[in-house]
C-alpha positions as CSV (number, residue, x, y, z in Angstrom):
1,X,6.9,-17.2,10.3
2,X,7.3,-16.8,13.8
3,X,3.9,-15.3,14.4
4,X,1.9,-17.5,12.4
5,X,3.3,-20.3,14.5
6,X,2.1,-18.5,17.8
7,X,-1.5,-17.9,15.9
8,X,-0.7,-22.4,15.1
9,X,-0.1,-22.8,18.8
10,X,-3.1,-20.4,19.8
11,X,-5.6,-21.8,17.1
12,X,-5.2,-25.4,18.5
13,X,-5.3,-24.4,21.4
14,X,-8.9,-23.2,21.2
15,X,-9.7,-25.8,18.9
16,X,-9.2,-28.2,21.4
17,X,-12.0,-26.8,23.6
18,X,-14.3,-26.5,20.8
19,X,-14.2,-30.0,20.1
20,X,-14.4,-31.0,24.1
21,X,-18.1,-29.6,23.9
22,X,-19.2,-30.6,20.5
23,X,-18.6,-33.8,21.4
24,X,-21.5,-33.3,23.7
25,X,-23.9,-32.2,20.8
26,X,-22.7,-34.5,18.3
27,X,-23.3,-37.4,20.9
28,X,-26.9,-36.6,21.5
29,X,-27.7,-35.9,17.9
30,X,-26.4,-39.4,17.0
31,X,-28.1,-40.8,19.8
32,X,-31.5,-38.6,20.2
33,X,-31.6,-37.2,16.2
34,X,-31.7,-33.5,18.4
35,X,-29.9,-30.4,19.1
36,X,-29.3,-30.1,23.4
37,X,-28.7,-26.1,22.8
38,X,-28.8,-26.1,26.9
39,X,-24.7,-28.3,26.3
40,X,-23.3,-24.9,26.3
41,X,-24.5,-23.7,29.7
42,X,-23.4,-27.0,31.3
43,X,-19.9,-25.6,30.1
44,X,-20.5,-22.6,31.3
45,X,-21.6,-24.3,34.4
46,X,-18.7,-26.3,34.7
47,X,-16.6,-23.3,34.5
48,X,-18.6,-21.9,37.5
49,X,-18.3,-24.6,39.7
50,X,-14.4,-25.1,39.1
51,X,-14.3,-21.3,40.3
52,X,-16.2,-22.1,43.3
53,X,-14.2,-25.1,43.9
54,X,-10.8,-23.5,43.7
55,X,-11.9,-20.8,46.3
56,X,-13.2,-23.2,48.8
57,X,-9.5,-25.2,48.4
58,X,-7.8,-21.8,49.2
59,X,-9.7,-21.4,52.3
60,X,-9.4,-24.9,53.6
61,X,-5.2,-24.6,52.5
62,X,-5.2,-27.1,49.6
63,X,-2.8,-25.2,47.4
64,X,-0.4,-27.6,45.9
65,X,-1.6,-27.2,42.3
66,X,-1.4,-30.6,41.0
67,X,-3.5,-31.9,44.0
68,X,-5.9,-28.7,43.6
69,X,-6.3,-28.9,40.0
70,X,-7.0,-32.7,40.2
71,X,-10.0,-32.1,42.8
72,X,-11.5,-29.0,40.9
73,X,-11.6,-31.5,37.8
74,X,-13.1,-33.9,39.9
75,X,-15.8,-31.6,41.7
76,X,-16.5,-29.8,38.1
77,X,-17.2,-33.3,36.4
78,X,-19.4,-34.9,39.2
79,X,-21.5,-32.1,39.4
80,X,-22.1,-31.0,36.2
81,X,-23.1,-34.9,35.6
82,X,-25.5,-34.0,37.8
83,X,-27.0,-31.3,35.6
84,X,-26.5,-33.3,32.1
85,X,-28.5,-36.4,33.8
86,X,-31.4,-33.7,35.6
87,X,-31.7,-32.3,32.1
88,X,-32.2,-35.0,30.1
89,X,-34.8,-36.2,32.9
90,X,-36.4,-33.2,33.7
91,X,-36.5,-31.4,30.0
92,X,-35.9,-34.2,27.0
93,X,-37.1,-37.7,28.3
94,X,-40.9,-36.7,28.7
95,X,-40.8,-35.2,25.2
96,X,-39.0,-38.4,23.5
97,X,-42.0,-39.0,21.2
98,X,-43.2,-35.8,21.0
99,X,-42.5,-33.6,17.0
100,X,-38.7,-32.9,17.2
101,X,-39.5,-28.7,17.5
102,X,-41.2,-29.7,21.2
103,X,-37.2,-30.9,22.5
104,X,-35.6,-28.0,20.2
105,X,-37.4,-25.4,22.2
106,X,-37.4,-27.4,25.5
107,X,-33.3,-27.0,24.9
108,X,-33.5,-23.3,24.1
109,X,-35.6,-22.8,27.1
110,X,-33.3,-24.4,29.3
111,X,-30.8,-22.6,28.0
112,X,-32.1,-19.2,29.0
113,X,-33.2,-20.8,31.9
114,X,-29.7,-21.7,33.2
115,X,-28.1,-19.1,32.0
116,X,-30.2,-16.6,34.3
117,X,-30.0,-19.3,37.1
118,X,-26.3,-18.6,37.2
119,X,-26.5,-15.0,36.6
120,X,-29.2,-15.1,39.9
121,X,-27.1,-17.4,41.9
122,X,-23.6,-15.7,41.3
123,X,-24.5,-12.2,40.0
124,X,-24.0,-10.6,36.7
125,X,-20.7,-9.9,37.0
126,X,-17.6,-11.4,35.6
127,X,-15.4,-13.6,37.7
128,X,-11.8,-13.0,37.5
129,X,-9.4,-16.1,38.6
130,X,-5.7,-15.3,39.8
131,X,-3.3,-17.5,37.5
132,X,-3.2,-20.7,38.6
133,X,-0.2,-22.3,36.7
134,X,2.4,-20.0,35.5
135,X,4.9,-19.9,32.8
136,X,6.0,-21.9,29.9
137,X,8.8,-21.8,27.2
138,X,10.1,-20.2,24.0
139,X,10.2,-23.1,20.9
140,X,11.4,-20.4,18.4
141,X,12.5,-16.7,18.0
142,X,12.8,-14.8,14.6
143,X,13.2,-11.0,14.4
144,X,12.7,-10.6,18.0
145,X,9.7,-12.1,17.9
146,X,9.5,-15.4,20.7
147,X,6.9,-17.9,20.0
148,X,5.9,-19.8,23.3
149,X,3.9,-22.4,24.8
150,X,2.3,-22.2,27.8
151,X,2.0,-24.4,30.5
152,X,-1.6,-24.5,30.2
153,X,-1.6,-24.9,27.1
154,X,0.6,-28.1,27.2
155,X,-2.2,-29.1,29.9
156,X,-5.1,-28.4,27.7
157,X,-3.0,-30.6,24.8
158,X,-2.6,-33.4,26.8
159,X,-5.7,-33.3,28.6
160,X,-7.9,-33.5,25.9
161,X,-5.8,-35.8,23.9
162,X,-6.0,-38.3,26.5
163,X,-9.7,-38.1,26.9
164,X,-10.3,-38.3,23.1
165,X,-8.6,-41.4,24.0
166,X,-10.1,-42.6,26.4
167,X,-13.4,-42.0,24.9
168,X,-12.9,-43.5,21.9
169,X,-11.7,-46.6,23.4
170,X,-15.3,-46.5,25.6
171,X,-17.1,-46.1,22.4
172,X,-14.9,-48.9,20.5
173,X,-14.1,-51.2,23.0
174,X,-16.5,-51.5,25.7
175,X,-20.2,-53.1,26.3
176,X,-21.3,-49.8,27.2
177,X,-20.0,-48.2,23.9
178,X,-21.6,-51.2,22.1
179,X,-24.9,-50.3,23.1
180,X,-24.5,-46.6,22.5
181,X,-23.8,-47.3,19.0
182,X,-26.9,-50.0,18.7
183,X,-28.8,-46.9,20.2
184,X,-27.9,-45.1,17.7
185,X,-28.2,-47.1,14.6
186,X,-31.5,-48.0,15.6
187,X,-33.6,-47.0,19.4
188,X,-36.5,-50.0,18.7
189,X,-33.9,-52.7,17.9
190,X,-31.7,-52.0,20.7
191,X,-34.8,-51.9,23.4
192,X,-35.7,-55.1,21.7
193,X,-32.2,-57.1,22.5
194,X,-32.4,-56.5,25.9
195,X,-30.5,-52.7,26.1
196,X,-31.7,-50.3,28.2
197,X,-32.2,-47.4,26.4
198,X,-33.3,-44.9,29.0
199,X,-29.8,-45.8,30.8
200,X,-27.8,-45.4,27.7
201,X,-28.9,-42.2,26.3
202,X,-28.7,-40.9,30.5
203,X,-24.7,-41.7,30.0
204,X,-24.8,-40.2,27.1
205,X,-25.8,-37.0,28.5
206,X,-23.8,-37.6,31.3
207,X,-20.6,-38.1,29.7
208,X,-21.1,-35.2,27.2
209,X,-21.7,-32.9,30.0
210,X,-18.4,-34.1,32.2
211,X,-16.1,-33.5,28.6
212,X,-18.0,-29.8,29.4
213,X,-17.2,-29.3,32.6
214,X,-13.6,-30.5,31.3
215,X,-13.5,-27.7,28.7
216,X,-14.9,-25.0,31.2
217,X,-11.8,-25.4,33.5
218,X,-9.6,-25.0,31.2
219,X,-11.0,-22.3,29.6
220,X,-10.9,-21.0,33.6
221,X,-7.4,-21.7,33.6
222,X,-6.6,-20.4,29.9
223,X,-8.4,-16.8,30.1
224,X,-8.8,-16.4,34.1
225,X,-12.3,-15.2,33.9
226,X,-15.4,-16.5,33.3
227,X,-19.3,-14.9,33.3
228,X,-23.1,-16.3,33.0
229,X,-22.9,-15.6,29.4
230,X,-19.6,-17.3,28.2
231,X,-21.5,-20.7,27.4
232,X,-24.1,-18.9,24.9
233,X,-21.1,-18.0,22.6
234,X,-18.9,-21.2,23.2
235,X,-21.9,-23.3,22.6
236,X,-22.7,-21.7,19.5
237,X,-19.0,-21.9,18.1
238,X,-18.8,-25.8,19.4
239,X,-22.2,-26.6,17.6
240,X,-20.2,-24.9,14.5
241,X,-17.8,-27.3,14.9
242,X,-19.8,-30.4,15.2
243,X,-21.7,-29.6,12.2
244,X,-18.6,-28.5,10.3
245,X,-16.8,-31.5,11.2
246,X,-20.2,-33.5,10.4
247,X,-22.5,-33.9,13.6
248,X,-22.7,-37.5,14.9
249,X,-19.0,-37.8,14.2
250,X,-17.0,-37.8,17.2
251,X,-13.5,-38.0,15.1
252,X,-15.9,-34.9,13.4
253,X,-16.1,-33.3,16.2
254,X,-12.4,-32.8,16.8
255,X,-11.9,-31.7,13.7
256,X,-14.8,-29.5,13.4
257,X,-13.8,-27.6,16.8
258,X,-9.3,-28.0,15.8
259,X,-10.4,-26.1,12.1
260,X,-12.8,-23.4,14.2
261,X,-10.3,-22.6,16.3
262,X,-7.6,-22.4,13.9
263,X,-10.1,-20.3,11.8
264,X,-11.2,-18.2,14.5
265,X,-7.5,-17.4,16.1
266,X,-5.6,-16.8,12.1
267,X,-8.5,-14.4,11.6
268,X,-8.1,-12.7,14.8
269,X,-4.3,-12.6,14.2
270,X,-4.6,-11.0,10.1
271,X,-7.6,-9.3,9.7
272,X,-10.2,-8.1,12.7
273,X,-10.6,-9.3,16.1
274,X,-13.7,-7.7,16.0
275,X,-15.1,-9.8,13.4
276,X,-13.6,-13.0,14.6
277,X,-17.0,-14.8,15.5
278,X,-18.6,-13.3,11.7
279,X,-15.5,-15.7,10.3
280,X,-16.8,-18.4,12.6
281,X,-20.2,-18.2,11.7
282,X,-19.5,-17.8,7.9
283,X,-18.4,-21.2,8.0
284,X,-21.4,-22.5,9.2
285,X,-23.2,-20.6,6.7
286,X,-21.2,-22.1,4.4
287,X,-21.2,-25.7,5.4
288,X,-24.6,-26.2,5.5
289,X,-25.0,-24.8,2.1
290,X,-22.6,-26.8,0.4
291,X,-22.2,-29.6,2.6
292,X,-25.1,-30.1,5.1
293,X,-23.6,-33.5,6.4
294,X,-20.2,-31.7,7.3
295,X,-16.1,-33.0,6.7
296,X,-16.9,-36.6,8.2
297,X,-20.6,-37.0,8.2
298,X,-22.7,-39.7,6.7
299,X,-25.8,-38.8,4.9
300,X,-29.4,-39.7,6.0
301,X,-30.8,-42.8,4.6
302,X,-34.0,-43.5,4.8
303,X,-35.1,-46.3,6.6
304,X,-38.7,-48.4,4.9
C-alpha cells in the first residue's frame, strides 16, 4: 500500500508536467487544425534558460529562493514567449493557407532545428543543477517503508493547479478568451466581426509556450538536470497526452498528461523502467485505434 501511494504521489506528479505542455499542442490544434511538434523544444528551451538564469542570480548574490525562483519563472516565461511568437511568425504564419503537410513539416523542421541550436549554443552535454529546494515530509509509513512528498513536488501541485486556474478563467471569462474560442469555432467568421486573428492565434502561441517554459523549470527543479534532447521525448509523451485526453480539450489536456504520468510512473514502479515510454506509447497506439477523438474530445463535423 505504501508503495503504490509513493508511485500515486510520483505519477501525478509527472502528470502534471505532461499536461503543462499539451496544453500548448491542444491550443494550437484547436486554434490552427495543426500539430506545432517544435512545443517540445520551447520546453526544453525553457528549461535551458531557467538554468542560465539561476547561475547568473548566483553570481550577482540573489540566493533567497523564493525571490530566485520567482525571477527564473519570470525570465523563463518572457523569453520563451519570445520564441513561441518568432515561431509562429517566422515558420507557421506564411504557410496558413498552404496543404496542412507544408506546417507539419515546417514544425518538424523547427524542431530539429532548435534542438541542434541548443546543443550548438550550450554543448551536447547534460547540465546538472545543485538542489534548489530541499526536503519534504513523510504522510505514511507501513513496513518500514515512508511515503513522502517533496517540497517540489507540493510546488509543482500548486503551481500548476493555480495556472490551470487561471487559464481557464482567461479562456471562460475574458474578451481575449472570447475571441480565442470564436477563432476556433470558425477563423472566417471571427475576422469578419472585427477579431484580429493574426493577434489571437500569436497569444495563443505565446501563452502555450510560457505554460512550457513553466513545466521546463520544474522539471529543472524535479530531476536537477536537463540536456538538448529532453524536449524530443517530453514533447512526444505530452502530444500523448493531448490526444489521449482528446486534443483541443484543455480540461483533455490535464487529463490526458495526469493518466500518462500515472501510466508511465505505476509501470516504471511494477514491471520495467526500461520499457516505461513502450507503455506510454501503447496508449497512443491504442487511443487512436479505438478512440481517435480521445477521453474528452468532440468529433469532427463537417461544415457545408
Amino acid at each position: 500500500m505504501a508503495y503504490f501511494l509513493q508511485q500515486l504521489i510520483n505519477g501525478v506528479t509527472l502528470g502534471m508536467i505532461y499536461g503543462l505542455i499539451a496544453i500548448g499542442y491542444t491550443m494550437v490544434y484547436g486554434i490552427l487544425g495543426m500539430i506545432n511538434f517544435a512545443h517540445g523544444e520551447i520546453y526544453m528551451i525553457g528549461a535551458f534558460i531557467a538554468v542560465i538564469a539561476l547561475t547568473v542570480l548566483g553570481l550577482v548574490g540573489i540566493t533567497y529562493v523564493p525571490l530566485a525562483l520567482l525571477i527564473v519563472l519570470m525570465v523563463a516565461m518572457a523569453f520563451t514567449a519570445i520564441y513561441g511568437w518568432t515561431l509562429e511568425r517566422i515558420a507557421y504564419r506564411p504557410l496558413r493557407g498552404a496543404p496542412r503537410l507544408a506546417p507539419l513539416i515546417s514544425a518538424i523542421g523547427m524542431s530539429i532545428f532548435l534542438q541542434n541550436y541548443v546543443q550548438l549554443m550550450q554543448g551536447a552535454h547534460a547540465k546538472p543543477v545543485p538542489p534548489v529546494i530541499r526536503g519534504g515530509f513523510t504522510v505514511y509509513e507501513s513496513g518500514g517503508f515512508e511515503v513522502g512528498v517533496s517540497y517540489v513536488q507540493i510546488l509543482i501541485w500548486v503551481l500548476t493547479l493555480l495556472l490551470m486556474t487561471a487559464f481557464a478563467f482567461v479562456i471562460a471569462r475574458t474578451a481575449l478568451g472570447r475571441e480565442q474560442r470564436c477563432v476556433e469555432q470558425d477563423r472566417v467568421m471571427a475576422e469578419l466581426v472585427g477579431i484580429d486573428v493574426n493577434r489571437i492565434i500569436s497569444l495563443t502561441f505565446v501563452i502555450g509556450a510560457a505554460l512550457a517554459a513553466v513545466a521546463g523549470v520544474m522539471v529543472m527543479l524535479y530531476y536537477g538536470v536537463v540536456d538538448f534532447f529532453i524536449g524530443f521525448l517530453a514533447g512526444i509523451k505530452a502530444f500523448t497526452a493531448a490526444v489521449l485526453g482528446g486534443i483541443g480539450s484543455i480540461p483533455g489536456a490535464i487529463l490526458g498528461g495526469l493518466i500518462l504520468g500515472l501510466v508511465e510512473s505505476f509501470w516504471s514502479a511494477y514491471f520495467s523502467i526500461e520499457y516505461k515510454d513502450m507503455a506510454a506509447f501503447s496508449i497512443l497506439v491504442l487511443v487512436l485505434i479505438f478512440r481517435p477523438t480521445g477521453l474528452l474530445g468532440r468529433p469532427d463535423v463537417e461544415k457545408v
